[in-house]
MARLOLO-893697 format. One record per atom (N, C-alpha, C, CB): x, y, z. Coordinates in pm, whole numbers, plus 50000, padded with zeros to 5 digits. Glycine has a CB too. Example, Ala and Ser with C-alpha at 12.3 -4.5 7.8 and 13.67 -1.06 7.14 Angstrom:
2
513194943150780 512304955050780 513204967050780 511314955350905 512854977550708 513674989450714 512905000350787 514084994050572 
This chain:
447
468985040951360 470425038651341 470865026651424 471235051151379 471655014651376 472445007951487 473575011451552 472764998051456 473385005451677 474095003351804 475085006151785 474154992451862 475925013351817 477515015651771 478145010551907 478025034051729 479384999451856 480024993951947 480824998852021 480454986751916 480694993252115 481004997352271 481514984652346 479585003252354 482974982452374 483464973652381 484804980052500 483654967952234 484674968352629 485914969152680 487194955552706 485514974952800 488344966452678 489054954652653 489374940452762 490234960452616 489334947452879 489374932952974 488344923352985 489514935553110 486774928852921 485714916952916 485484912552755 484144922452990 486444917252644 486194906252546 486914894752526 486204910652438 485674886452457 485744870052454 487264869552330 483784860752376 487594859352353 488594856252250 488174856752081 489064841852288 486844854852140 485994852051939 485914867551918 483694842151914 485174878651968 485364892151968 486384896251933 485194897252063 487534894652012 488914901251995 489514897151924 489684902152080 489654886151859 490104878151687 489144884651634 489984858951646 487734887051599 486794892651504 487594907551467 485114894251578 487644912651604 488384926151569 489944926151540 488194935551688 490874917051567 492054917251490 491794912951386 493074911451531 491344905651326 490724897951179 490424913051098 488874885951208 488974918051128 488524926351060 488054921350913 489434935751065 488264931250822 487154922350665 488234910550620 486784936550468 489534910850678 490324896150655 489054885250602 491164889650830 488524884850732 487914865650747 486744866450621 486784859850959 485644882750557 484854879250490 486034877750360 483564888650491 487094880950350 488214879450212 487954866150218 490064883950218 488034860450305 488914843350256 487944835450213 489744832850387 486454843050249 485664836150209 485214836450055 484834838150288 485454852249993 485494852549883 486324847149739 485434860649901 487324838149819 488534834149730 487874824149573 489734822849849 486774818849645 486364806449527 486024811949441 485324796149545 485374824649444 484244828849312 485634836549278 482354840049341 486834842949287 487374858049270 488084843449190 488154872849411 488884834249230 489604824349155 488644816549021 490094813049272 487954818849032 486724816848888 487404826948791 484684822948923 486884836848812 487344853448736 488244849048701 487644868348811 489504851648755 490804852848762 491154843248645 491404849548905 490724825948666 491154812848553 490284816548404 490504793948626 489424828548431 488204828448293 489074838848210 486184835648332 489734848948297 490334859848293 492074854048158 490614864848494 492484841948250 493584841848155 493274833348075 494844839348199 492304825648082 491354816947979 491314826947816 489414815448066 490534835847843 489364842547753 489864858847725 487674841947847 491534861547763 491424875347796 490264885647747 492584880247756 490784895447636 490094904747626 488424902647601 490744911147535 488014891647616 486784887447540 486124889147719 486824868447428 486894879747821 486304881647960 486444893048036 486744872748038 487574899648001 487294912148063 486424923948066 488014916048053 486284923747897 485214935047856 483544928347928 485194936647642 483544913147919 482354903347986 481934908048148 483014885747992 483444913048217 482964913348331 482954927848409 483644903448395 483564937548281 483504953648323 482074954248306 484414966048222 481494944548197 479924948048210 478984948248277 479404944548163 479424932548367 478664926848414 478764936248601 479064909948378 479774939048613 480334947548757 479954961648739 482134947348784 480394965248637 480744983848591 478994984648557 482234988448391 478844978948506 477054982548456 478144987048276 475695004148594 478844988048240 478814994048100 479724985648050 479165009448077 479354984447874 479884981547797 481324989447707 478904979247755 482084982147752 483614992547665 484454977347587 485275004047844 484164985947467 484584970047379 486224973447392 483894967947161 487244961747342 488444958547387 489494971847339 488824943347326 489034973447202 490014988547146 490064997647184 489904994547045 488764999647292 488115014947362 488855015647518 485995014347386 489805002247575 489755001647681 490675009947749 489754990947704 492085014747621 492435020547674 492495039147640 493295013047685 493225045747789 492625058447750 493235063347608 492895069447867 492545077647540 493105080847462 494035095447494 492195080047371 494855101247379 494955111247407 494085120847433 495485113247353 492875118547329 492165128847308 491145130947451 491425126247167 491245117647560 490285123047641 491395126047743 488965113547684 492695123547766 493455129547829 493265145447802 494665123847802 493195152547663 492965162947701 491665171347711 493655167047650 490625165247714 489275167147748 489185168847897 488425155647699 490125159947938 490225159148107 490695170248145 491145148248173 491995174748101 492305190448119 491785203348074 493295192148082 491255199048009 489765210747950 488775213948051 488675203547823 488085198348112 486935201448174 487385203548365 485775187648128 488365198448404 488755196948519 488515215148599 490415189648502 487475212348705 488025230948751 489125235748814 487185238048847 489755244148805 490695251048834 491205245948967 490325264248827 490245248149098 490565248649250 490915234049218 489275253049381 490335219749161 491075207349190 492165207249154 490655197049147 492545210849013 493645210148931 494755218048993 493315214648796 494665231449071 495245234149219 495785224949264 494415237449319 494625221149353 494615214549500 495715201149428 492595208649578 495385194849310 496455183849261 498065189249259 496025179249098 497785199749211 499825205149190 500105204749308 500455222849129 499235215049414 499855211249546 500425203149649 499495212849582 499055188849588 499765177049680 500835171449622 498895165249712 500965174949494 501955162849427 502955165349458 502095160349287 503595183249464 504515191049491 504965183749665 503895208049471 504115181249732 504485178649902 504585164249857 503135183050052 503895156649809 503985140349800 505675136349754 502685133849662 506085143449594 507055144649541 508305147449608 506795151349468 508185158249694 509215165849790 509305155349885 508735181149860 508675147049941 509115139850018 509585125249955 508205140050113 508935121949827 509505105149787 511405108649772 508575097749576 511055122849764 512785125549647 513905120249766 513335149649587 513285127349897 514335122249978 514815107150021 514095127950079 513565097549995 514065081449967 515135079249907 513245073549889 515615086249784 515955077649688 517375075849753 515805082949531 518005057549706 519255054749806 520615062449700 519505033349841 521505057249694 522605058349579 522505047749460 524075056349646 522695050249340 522425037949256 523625027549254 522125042349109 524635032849330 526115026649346 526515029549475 527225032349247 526265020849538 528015021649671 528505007149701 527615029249882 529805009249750 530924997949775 531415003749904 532244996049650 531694991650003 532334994250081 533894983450062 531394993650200 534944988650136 536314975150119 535944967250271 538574983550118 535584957750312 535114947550363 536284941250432 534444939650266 537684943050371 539214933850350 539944939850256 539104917750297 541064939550254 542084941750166 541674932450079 543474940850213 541434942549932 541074936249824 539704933349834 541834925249802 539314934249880 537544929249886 536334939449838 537094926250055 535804943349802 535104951149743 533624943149723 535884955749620 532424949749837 531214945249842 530324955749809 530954939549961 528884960049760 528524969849737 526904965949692 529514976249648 526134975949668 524884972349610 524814981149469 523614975549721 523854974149388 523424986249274 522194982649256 524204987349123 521384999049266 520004999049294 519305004349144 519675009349435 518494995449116 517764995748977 516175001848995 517714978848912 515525002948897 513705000148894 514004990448846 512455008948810 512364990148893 512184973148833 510974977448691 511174958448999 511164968548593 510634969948448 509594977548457 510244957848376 508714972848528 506934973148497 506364977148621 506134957148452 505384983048634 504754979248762 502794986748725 505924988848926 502194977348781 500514982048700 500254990048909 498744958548612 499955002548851 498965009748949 497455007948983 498985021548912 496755000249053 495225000949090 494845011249141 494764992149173 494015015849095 493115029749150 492245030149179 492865038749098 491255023649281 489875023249300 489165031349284 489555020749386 487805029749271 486735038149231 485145042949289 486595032949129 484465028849295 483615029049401 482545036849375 484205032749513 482355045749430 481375052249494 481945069849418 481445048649692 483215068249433 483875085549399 484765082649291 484915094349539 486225087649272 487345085349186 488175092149305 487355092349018 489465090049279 490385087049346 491795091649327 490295076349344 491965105149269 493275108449211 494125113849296 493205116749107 493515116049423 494885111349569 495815100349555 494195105549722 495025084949540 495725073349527 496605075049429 494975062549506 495685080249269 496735079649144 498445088349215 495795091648976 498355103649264 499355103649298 500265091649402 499195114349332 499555093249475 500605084949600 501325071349538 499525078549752 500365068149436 501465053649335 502565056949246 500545044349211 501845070149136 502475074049020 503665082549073 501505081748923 503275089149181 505045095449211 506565088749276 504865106749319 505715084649357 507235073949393 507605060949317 507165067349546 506455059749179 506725048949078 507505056749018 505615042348991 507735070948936 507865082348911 509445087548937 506845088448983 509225092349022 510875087949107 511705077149129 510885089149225 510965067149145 511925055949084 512705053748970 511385047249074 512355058748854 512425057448742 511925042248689 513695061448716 510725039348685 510685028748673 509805035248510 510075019048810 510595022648413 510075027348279 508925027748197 510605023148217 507845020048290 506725015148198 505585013548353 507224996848084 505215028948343 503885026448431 502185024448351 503835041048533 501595014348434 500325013848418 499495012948506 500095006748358 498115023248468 497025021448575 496005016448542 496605031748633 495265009548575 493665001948569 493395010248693 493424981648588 492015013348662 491195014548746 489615016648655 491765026148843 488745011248750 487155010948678 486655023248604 485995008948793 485575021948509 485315031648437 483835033648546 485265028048257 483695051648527 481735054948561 481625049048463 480765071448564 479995052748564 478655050548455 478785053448323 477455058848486 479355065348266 479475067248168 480725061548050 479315077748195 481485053148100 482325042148044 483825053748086 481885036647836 483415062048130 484885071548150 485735073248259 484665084348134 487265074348257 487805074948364 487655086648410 488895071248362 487405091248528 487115106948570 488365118248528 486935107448748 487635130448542 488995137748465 490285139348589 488475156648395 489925137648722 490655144048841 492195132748809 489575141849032 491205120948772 492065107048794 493285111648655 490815088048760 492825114048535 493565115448441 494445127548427 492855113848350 494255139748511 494845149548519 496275146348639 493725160248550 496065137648724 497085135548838 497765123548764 496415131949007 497355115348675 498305107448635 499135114248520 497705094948599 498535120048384 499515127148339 500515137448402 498985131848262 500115143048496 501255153048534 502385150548606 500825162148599 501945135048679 502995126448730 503735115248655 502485120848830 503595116548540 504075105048445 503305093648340 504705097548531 501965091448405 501605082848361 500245086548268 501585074448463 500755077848137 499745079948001 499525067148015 500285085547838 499485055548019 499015046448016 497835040348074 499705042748030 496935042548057 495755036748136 494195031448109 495595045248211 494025019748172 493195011848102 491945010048170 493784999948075 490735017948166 489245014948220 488525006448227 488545019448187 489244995448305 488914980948387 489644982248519 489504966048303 488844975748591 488934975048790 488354961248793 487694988848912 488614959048945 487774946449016 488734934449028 486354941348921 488364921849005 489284911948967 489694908248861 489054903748998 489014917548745 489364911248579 490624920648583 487984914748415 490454932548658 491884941448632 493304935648706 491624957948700 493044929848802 494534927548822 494924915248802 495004930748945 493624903648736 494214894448622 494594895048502 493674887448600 494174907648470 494644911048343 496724917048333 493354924748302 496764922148473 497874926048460 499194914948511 497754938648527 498644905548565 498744896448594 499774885948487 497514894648621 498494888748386 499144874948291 498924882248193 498454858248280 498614890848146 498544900348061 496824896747941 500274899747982 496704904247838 495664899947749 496014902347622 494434905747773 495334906747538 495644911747368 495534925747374 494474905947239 494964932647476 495264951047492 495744954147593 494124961047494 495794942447700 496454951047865 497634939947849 495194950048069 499084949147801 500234936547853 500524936247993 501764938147788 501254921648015 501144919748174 502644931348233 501414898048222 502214933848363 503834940548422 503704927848548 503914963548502 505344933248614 505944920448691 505454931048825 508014914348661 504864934448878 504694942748993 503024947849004 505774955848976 501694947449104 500764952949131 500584959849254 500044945849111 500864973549247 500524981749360 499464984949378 501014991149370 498814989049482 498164999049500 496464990449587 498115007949331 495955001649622 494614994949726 493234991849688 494265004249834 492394987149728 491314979649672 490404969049794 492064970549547 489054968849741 488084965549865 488554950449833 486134970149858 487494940149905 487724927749953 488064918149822 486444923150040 487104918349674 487764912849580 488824914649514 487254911949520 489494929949533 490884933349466 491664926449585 491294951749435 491564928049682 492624920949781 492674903149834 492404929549916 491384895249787 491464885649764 492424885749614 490154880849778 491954887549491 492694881649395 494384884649371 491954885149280 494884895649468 496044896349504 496734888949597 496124905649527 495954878849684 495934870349752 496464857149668 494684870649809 495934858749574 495544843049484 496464843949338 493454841849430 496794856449381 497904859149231 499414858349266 497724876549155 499334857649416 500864862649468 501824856749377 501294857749628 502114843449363 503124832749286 503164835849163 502774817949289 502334846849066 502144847948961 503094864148927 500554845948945 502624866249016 503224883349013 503344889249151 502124894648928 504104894749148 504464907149296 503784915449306 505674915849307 502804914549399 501634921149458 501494931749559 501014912649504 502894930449607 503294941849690 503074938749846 502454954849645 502694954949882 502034953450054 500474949350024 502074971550165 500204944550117 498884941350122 497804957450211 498924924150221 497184957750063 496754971650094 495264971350077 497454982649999 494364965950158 493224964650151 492334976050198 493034954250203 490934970950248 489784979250323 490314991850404 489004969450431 490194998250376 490765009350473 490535007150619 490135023150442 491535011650713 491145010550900 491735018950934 491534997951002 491305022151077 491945035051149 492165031151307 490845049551135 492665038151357 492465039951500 492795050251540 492995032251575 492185060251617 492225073151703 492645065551851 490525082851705 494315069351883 494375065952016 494565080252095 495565055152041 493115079352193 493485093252290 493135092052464 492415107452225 494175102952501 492965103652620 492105113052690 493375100152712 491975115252829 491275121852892 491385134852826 491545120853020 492645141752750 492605155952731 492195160052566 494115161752776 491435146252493 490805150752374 489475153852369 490975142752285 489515165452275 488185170352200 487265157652171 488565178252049 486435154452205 485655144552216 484765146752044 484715145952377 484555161252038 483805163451882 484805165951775 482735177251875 486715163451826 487105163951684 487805148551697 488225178751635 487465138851804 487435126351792 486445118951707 487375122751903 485475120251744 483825118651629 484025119851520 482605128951632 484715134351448 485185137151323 485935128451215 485855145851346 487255125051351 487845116951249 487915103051273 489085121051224 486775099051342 486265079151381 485965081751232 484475071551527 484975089251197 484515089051053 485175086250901 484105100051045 486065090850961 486995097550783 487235078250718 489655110650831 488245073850805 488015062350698 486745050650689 489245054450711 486235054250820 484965044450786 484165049350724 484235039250881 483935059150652 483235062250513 484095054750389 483195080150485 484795051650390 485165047050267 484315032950211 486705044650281 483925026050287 483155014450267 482875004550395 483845007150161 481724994750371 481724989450457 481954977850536 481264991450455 482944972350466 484204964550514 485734969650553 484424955950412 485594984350585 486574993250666 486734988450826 485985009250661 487404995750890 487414995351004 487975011351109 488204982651009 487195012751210 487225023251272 487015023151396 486595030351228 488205025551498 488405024451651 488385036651730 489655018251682 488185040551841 488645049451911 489085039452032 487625061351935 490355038252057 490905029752182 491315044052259 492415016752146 490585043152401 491425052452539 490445046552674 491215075452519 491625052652752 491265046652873 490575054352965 492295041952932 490055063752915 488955073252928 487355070552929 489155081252830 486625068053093 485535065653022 484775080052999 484695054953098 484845089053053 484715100552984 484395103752868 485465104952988 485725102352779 485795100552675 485155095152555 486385098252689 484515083452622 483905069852521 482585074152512 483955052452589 482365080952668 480495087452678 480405097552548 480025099852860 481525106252609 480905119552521 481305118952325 481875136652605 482065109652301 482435103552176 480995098652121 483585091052196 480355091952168 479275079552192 477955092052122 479035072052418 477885100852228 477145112452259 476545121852083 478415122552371 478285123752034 478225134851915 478155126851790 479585145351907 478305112351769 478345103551666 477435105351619 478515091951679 475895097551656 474595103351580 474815113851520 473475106451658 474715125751540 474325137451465 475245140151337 474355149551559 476535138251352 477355138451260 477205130151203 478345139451277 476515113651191 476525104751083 475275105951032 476865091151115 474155112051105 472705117151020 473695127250937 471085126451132 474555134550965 474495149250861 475455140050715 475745168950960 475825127950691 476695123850569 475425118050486 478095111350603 476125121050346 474625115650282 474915099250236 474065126450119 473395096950197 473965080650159 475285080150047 472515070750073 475875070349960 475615060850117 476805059850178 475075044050106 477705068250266 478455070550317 477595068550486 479075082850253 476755073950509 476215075350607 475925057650643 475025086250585 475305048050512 475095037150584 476505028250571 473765030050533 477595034850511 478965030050524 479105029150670 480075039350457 479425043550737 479775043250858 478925035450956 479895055150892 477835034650959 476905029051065 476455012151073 475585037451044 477495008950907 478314994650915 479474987650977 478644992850822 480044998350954 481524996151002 481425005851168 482905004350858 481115008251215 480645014351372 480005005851433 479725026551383 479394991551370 478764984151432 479414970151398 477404986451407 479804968451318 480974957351297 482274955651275 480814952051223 483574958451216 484934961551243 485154973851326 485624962851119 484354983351403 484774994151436 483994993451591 484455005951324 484095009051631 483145013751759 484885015751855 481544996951838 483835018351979 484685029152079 485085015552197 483405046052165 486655015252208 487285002452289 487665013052387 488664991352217 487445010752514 487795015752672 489005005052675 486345013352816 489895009152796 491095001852811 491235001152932 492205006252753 491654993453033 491674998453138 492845008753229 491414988753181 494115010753109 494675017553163 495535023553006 495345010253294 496235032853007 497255041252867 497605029852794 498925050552912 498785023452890 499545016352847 498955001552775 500375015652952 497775002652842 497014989852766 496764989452606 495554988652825 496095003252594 495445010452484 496565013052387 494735024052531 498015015252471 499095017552364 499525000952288 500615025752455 499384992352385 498814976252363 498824970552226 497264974752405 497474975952286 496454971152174 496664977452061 495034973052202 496674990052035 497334993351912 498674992551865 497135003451896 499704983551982 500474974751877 500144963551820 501484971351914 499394957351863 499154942151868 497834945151726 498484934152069 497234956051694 496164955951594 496924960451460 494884966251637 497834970251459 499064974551342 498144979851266 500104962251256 497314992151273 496594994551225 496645007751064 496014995551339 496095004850962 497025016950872 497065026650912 496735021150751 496365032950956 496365044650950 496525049051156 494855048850847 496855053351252 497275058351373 497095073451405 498575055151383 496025080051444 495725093151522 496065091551648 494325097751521 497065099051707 497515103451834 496665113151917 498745109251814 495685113851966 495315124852010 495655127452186 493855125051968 496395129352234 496995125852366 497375139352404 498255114952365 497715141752535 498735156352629 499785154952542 499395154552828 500795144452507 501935144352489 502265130452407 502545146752615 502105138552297 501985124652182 503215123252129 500915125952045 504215130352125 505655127452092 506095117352216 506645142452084 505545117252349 505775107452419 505375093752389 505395110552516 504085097052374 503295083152318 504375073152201 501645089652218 504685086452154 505195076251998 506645069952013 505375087451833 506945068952126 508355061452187 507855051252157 508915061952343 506065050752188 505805036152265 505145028952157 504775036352413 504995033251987 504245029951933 504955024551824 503385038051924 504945009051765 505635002951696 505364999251609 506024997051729 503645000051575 502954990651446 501694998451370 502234974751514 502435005751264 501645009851223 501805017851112 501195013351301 500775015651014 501465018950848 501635036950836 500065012150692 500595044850925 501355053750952 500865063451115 501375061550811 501325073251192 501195080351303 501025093651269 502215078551386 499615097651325 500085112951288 499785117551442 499045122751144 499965123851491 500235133051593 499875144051581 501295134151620 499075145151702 498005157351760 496905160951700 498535169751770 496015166151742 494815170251692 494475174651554 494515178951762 495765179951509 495725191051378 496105184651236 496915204051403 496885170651299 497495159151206 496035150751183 498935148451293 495085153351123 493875146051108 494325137450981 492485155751088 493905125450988 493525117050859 493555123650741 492225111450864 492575133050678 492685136650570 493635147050522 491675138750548 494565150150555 495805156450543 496855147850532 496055164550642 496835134550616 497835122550541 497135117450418 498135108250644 496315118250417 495525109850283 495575119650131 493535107050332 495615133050174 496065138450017 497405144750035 494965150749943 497725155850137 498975163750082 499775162050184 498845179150046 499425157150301 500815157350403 502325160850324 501005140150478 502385145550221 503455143450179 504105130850181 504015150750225 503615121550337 504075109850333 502675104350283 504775104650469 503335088150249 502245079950143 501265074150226 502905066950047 499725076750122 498845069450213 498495053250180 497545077650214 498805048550088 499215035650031 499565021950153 500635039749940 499045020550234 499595016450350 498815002150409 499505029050447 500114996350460 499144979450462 498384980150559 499954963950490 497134967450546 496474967550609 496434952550714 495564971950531 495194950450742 494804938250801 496164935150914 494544925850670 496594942750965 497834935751038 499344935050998 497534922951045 499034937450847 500194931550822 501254945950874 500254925550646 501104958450893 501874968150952 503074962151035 500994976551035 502654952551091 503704948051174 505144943651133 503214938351232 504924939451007 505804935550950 506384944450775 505304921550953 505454956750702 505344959850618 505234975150644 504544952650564 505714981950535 506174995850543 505155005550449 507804996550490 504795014350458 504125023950396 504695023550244 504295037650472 503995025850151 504415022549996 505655034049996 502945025649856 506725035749934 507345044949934 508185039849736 508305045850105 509475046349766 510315041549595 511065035949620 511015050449491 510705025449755 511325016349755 510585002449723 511925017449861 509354999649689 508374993049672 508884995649493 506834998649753 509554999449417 509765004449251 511165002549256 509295022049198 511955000049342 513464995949313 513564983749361 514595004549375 514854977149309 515094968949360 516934963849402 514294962049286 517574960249440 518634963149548 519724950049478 517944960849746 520864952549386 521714939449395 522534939149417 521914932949327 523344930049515 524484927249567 525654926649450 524284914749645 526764936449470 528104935649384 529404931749495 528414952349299 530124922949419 531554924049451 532704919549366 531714917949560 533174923549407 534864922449334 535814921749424 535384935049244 536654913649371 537884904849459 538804905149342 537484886549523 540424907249456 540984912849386 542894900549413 540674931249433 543904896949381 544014887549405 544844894349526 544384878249302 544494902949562 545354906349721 544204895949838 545264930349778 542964899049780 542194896149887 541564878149840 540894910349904 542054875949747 541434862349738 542014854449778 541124857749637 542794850049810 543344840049931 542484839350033 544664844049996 542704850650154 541894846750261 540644841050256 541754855650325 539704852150141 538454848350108 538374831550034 537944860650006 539584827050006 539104812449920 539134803850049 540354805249775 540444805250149 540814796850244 539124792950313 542074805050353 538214807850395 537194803150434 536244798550445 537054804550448 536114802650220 534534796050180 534814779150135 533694806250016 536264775550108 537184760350082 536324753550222 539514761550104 536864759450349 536274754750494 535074754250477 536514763050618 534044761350457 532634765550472 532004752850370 532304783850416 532454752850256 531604744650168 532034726150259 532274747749956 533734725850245 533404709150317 532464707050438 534814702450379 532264718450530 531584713250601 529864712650582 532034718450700 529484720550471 528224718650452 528544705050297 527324736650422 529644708450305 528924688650183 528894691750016 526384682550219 530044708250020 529814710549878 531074707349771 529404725549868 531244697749748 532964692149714 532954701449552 533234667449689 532144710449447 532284714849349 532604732149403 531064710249259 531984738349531 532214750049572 533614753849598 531504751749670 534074737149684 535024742549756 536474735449588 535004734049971 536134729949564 537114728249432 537334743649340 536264715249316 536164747549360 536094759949239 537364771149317 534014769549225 537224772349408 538444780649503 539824776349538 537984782649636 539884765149514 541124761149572 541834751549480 540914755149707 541534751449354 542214748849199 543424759449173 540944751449065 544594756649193 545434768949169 545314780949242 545274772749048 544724778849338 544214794149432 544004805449287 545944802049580 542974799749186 542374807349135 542984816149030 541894812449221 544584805348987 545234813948902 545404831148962 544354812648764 545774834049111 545784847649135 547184854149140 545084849849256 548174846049103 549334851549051 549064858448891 550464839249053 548434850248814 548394856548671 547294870448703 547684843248535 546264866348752 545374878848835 545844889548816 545274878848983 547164886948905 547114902248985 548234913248908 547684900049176 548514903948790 549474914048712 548554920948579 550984904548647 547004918648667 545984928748495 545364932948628 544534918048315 545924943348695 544674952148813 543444959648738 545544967048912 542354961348823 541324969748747 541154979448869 539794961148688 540784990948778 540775001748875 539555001448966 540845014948803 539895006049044 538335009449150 537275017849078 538695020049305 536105014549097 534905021449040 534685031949056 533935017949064 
């Protein structure tokens, strides 16, 4: 097995400590030339290159009419699906659902700003939006919920999912059972970079939508990189990463546990244990082996990739350092394992999400907690919010002026425009003060 890293923070080099804020970032940027090939062949050649490159990636052939699902295997999917998943799905959707509902804003409010003034927003969906569902190694009908419900709740009118077909040219049944029950019939068995060029600019069977959610390894998150100007790509939701921040008073073997959880996902993930415990780092260090002999391939040589390159066990030299560094890394995903982690989380500012205490493990945010696991990566936390239905609406400014209040309001924007240089702004206001004598003898009622 290799070396699993072991790193402290006051003796790494600047190239180290960028390697580890970077993470699979730096191998993305390298992939941009070949994924921008795809992508130009993609709106070149649609349906002719896509089915070209599900082949050439997927290992199978699915000619263009076949691509998308049908009814009939929608209900094959509910035929063959066993019981305990098809469970375990109502359940999360029920906690996922229960919590998007409470997002939702008002589709109308106004506040009066001024006599006569009337400012307000009205909150819409937006048309379209294509769901990615990765595939990989498993299928993925956690993700399908965490997109399709708060797309779902939005009311947004026209959902679609791509995600790759198995071996056997089929979308799995788990995947098709969590998207119908959350809304979505639409879905098309293509992944990779032909899928979110296809949704992109659309083809002759996949029409394009104005919105791409959802997560994906280093070529889905390069060509979302390279599509941005083309379409709204969302949060940047790449390679999965974690960090377990604990100290002296954690279980050292249910720390081990969950270093694991997302660095199995692949091996351009990332996986930390930051504390200022050397204690801690020994006996962490200690229980790893045995638990990554017991995963089978290739999960097992997932982790013992990412444990030796974006990941491993960071010593700190003191709490507050460690609380630091995991602002300064904004990492998706945040395990608290601490005495007093509601304290901790005063101190914790960057991060797509926090769970707290021992019992809040990773894989309980990742299917049913309730809040979304959809969550940016590479840093960008710092600045970007966990997918929610607000990522499916969108927000427009209303007002109305009334001729009580248009005077004042003309007098300041008349001022405002001469001094920025706009002689048609400030004319448009101060022509007749806007005809607001004839105005104000047709009132309209308040909304």
């Amino acid at each position: 097995m290799t070396a699993i890293n072991r790193f402290r923070l006051s003796d790494l080099t600047p190239d180290v400590l960028e390697r580890l804020m970077r993470r699979s970032e730096l191998d993305i940027a390298a992939l941009q030339p070949r994924v921008q090939t795809i992508i130009e062949d993609v709106r070149a050649r649609g349906d002719v290159a896509v089915v070209e490159y599900t082949q050439k990636f997927d290992g199978v052939h699915i000619p263009a009419q076949a691509l998308r699902v049908t009814p009939a295997e929608f209900e094959a999917a509910r035929q063959t699906l066993v019981p305990e998943v098809r469970a375990a799905i109502e359940h999360a959707s029920r906690n996922i659902r229960a919590f998007h509902e409470k997002q939702k804003p008002p589709e109308l409010w106004w506040t009066e700003v001024g006599p006569g003034v009337l400012a307000g927003e009205k909150t819409t969906p937006i048309p379209s939006a294509g769901l990615y569902v990765p595939r990989g190694k498993g299928s993925f009908p956690s993700v399908v919920m965490m997109l399709a419900i708060p797309a779902h709740v939005a009311g947004v009118p026209r959902l679609v999912i791509v995600t790759p077909p198995g071996p056997d040219g089929q979308v799995d049944a788990a995947t098709l059972v969590a998207a119908q029950l959350n809304g979505v019939e639409e879905i098309y068995k293509v992944g990779g970079v032909q899928a979110v060029a296809a949704l992109a600019y659309g083809t002759e069977t996949i029409p394009r939508v104005y919105k791409i959610l959802g997560p994906g390894g280093s070529y889905v998150t390069a060509a979302k990189h390279l599509l941005y100007s083309v379409v709204d790509v969302g949060l940047p939701a790449g390679p999965s990463e974690s960090i377990v921040l604990a100290d002296a008073s954690a279980d050292p073997h249910l720390i081990a546990l969950d270093l694991l959880v997302e660095a199995e996902h692949g091996p351009d993930s990332a996986a930390l244990l930051v504390t200022d415990s050397p204690a801690l780092v020994d006996a962490v260090a200690a229980h790893l082996p045995a638990l990554i002999a017991e995963l089978p391939e290739p999960r097992r040589s997932f982790v013992t990739q990412v444990l030796s390159s974006y990941g491993g066990l960071l010593l700190c030299d003191s709490f507050d350092d460690a609380v630091a560094f995991c602002n300064d890394y904004a990492p998706e995903h945040l395990m608290v394992h601490v005495r007093e982690p509601f304290l901790a989380l005063r101190h914790l500012h960057n991060a797509g999400e926090i769970l707290l205490g021992a019992l809040s493990t990773f894989p309980l945010g990742n299917y049913c907690l309730g809040t979304n696991a959809v969550l940016p990566t590479g840093g960008f936390a710092r600045t970007y919010s966990a997918l929610s239905i607000h990522d499916f609406l969108k927000r427009t400014g209303i007002g109305y002026v009334t001729a009580e209040g248009f005077g004042p309001l003309a007098e300041t924007a008349a001022a405002l425009a001469d001094y920025e240089g706009f002689p048609a702004h400030a004319r448009a206001v101060r022509v007749s003060h806007r005809s607001s004598t004839r105005m104000a003898s047709t009132p309209v009622p308040f909304p």
